[in-house]
N, C-alpha and C positions, 0 to 999 in steps of 0.2 A: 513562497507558497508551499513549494516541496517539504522544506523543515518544518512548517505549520501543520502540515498531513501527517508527516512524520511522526511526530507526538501526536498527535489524534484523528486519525482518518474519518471518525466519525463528524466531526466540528461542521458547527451548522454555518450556514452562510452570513451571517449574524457576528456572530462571533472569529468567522473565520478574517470580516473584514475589520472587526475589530484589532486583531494579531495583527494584519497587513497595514494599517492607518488610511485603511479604504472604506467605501459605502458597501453596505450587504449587498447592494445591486452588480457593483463593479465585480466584489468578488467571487457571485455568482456564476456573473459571465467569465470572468478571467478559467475559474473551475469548468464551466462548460468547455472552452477553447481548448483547455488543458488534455479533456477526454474527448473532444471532437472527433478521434481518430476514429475511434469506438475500440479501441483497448485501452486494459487496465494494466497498472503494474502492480507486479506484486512480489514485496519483498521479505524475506523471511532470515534474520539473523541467529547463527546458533552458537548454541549457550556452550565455549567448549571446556570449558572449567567444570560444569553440571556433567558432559560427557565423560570427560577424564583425557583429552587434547588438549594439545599444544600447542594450535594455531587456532586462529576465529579466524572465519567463512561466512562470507556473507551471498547468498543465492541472491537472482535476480531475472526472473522473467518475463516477459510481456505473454498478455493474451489475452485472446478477443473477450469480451464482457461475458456472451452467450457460452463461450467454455468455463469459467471461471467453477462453474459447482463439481463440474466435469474433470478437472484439474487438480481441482481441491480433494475430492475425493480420492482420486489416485497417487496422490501423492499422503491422503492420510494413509493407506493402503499400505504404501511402500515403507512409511512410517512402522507400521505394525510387523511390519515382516523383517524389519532388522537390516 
């Protein structure tokens, strides 16, 4: 299910049980249990060929759902400052 989100986080529960050889229903609920916690991950890989590095880094953080705009913005923030 991870590598299916992976390639598109968006994908509806439809289609998502279709990639898994499951029913929309199952793979809704499987999706719900998944975020049961009430965090999200969220992952962000950087491009280090586009930067001009040497190594690829891949970030990885958990964080509650309700921070998520919260987060994102601070981190677009820090993005802009270099």
């Amino acid at each position: 299910m991870l590598a299916v989100l992976g390639r598109d986080g968006r994908i509806g529960h439809r289609a998502l049980g279709q990639e898994l050889g499951v029913s929309e229903h199952t793979a809704a609920r499987r999706l719900r249990r998944l975020l049961a916690d009430g965090n999200a991950v969220l992952c962000c890989d950087f491009a280090h060929r586009m930067a001009g590095q040497t190594a690829s880094v891949i970030y990885r953080a958990r964080v509650p759902h309700a921070a998520c705009g919260e987060i994102g913005a601070a981190l677009a923030a820090s993005n802009r400052r270099g």
